[in-house]
C-alpha positions as CSV (number, residue, x, y, z in Angstrom):
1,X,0.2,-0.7,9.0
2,X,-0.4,-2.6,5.6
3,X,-3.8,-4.2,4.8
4,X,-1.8,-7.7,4.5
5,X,-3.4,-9.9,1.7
6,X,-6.0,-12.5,2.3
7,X,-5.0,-16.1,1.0
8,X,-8.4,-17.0,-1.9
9,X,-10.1,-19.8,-0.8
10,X,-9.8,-23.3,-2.5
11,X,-6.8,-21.9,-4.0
12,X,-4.6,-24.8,-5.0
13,X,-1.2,-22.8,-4.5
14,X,-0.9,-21.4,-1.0
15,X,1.6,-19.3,-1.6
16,X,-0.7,-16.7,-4.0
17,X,-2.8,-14.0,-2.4
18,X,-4.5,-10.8,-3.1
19,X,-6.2,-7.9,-1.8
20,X,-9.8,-8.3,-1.6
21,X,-9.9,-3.9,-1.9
22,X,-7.2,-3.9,-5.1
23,X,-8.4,-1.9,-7.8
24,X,-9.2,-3.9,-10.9
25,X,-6.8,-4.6,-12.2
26,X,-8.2,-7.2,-15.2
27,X,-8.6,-3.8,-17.3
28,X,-5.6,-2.6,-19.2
29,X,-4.7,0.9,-20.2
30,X,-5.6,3.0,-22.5
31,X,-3.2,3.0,-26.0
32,X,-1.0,5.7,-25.7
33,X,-0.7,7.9,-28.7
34,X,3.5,8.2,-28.2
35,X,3.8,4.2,-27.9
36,X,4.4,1.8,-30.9
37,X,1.8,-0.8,-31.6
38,X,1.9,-2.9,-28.7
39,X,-0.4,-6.5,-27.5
40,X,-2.3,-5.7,-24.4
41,X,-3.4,-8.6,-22.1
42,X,-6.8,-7.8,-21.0
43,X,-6.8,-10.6,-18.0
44,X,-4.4,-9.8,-16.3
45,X,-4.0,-8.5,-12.3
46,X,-0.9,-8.5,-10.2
47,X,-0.3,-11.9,-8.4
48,X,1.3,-12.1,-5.0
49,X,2.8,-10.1,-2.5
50,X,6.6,-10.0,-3.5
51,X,9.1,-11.4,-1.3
52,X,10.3,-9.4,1.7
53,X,13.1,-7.0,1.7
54,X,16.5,-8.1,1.5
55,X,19.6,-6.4,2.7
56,X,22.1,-8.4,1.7
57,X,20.9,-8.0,-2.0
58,X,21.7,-4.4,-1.2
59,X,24.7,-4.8,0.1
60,X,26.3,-6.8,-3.3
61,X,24.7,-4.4,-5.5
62,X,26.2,-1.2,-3.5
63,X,30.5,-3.4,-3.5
64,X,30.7,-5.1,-6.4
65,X,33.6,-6.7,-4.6
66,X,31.8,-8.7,-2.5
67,X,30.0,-10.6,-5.7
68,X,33.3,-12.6,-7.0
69,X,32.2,-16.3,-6.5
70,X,28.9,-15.6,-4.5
71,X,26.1,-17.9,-5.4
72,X,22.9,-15.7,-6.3
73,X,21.0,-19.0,-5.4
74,X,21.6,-18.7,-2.1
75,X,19.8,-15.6,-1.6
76,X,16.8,-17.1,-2.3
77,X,17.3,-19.4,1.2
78,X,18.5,-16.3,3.0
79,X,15.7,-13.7,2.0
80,X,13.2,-16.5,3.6
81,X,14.8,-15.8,7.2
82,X,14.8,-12.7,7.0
83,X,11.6,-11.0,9.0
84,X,9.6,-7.9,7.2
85,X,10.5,-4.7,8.9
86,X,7.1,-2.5,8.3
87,X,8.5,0.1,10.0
88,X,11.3,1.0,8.0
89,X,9.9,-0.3,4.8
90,X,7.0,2.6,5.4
91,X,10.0,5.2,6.2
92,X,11.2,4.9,3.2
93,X,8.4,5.0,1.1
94,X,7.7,8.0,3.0
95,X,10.8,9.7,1.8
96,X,10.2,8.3,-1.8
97,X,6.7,9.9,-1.6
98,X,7.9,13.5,0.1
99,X,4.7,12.8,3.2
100,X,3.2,10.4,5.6
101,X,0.5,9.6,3.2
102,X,1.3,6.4,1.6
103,X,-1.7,4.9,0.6
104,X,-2.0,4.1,-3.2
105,X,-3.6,6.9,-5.1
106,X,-3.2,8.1,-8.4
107,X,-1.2,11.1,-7.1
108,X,1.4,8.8,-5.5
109,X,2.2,6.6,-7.9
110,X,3.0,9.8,-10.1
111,X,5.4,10.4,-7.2
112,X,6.5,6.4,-7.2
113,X,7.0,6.7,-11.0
114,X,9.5,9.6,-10.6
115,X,11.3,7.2,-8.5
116,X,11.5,4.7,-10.6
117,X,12.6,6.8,-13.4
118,X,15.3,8.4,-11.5
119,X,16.8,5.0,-10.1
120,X,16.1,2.5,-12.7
121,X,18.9,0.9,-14.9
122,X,18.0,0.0,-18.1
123,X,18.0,-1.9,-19.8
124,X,16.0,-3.7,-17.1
125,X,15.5,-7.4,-18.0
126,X,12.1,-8.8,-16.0
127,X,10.1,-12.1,-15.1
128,X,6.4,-12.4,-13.8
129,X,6.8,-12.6,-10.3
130,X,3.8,-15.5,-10.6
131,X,1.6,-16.7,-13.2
132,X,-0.4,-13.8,-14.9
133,X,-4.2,-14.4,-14.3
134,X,-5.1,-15.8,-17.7
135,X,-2.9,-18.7,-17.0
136,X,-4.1,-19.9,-14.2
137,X,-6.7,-22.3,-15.9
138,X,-3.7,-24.0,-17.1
139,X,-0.9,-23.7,-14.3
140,X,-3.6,-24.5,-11.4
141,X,-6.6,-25.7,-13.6
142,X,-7.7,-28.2,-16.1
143,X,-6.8,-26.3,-19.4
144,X,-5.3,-28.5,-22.3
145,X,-1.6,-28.2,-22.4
146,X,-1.9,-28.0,-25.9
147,X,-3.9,-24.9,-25.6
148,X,-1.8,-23.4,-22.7
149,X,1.4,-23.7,-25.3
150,X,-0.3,-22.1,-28.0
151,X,-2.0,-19.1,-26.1
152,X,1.5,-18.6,-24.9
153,X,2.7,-17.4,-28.3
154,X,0.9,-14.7,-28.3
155,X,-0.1,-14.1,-24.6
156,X,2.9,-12.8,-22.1
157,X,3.6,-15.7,-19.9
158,X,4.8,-15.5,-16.7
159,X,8.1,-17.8,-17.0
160,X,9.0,-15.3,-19.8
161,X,11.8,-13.0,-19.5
162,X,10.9,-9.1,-20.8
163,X,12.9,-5.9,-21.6
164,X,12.4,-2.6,-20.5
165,X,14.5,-0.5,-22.6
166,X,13.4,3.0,-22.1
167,X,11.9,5.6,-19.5
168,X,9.3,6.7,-22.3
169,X,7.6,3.0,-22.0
170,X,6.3,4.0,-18.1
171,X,2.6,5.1,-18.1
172,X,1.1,6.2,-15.1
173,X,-3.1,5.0,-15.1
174,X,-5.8,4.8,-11.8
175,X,-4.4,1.3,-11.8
176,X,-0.9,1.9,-11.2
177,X,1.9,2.2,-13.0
178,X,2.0,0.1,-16.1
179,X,4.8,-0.4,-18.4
180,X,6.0,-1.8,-22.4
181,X,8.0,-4.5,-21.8
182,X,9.7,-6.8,-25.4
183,X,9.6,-10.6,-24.8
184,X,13.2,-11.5,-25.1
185,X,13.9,-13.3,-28.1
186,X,11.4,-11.6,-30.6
187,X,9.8,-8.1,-31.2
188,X,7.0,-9.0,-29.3
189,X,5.6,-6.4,-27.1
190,X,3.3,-6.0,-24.1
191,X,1.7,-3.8,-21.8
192,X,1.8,-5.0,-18.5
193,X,1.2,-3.7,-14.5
194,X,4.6,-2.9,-13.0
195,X,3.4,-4.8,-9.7
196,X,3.8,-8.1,-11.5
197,X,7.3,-7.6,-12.4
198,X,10.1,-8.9,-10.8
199,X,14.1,-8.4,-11.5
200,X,15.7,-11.5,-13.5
201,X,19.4,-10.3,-11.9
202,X,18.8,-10.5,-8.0
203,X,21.7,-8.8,-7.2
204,X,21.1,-5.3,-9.6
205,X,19.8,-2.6,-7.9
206,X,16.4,-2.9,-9.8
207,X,15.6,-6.2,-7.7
208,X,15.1,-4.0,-4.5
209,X,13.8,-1.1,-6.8
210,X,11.1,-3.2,-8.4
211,X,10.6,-5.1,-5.6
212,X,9.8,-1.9,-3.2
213,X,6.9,-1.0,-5.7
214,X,5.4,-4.1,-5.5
215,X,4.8,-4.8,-1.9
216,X,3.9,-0.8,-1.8
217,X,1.0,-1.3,-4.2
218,X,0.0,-4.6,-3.4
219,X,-0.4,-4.1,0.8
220,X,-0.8,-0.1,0.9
């Protein structure tokens, strides 16, 4: 059964929570000798447990047909009503994973990785799935505004949206699988956890893809 997460206490937003027993995850990567130069983030940790699995995203993504004048925005309502079924979400990370281990290890998320890589589309355009640790002092805090805006130019914000344009940017490390993302926009470029990534299209294949990984690593 997954070691659900632990709301923090005096924690303004009650919808963020963490695992007390996550590996650190405020340390970033080694650079990688095959990588351009890239920013690295040094503060931040995956937020929240993603949002529970979601069929019906499935379903449009496997009959196109079925997309003509559906509102995405509705899924969002839907996808609340919908209960988290542990069993089957721990079958098939079982078959992703090739056992009945699927604790978080090194080892496995070499195996999640290969996953990934094998059913990813990409370009894959991403969000933060909630605000990255450094900006909590300004989203949640008392940091200036003025500040927050600044920090932002060069920091990767949450609310931006990110690139992943090839299979060469995924690193495995102890803490998970990390990846280089470009802000869209500029050439700016970022190394960030995978777990804190969401889709920006909920109806491509990568929203269930990405969103798997995340509530694997997070609660497992």
């Amino acid at each position: 059964m997954p070691k659900f997460n632990k709301s923090k206490v005096n924690q303004p937003k009650v919808n963020k929570s963490k695992l007390d027993d996550r590996p650190d995850q405020s340390k970033s990567p080694p650079s990688q000798s095959e990588l351009p130069p890239v920013q690295l983030d040094e503060t931040i940790v995956a937020g929240r447990r993603p949002k529970p699995l979601n069929d019906i995203q499935r379903l449009l993504a496997e009959v196109p047909a079925l997309r003509s004048g559906f509102d995405p925005e509705m899924l969002a309502h839907l996808q609340e009503n919908i209960p988290f079924n542990v069993k089957q979400f721990e079958s098939k990370i079982q078959k992703i994973l090739g056992g009945k281990n699927i604790d978080v290890s090194l080892k496995n998320s070499v195996k999640y990785l290969e996953h990934i890589k094998q059913n990813i589309q990409l370009p894959c355009h991403v969000t933060g799935i909630e605000e990255f640790e450094w900006e909590e002092e300004y989203t949640m805090g008392f940091g200036s505004k003025k500040e927050y805006a600044r920090l932002k130019k060069t920091q990767p914000s949450y609310t931006d949206s990110f690139t992943i344009n090839r299979l060469e940017d995924f690193v495995v490390q102890e803490e998970g699988i990390f990846v280089e993302v470009q802000r869209v926009g500029e050439r700016q470029k970022f190394i960030l956890p995978l777990s804190e990534l969401e889709s920006v299209d909920v109806i491509s294949p990568n929203n269930q893809l990405l969103d798997d990984y995340a509530v694997w690593f997070v609660n497992y």
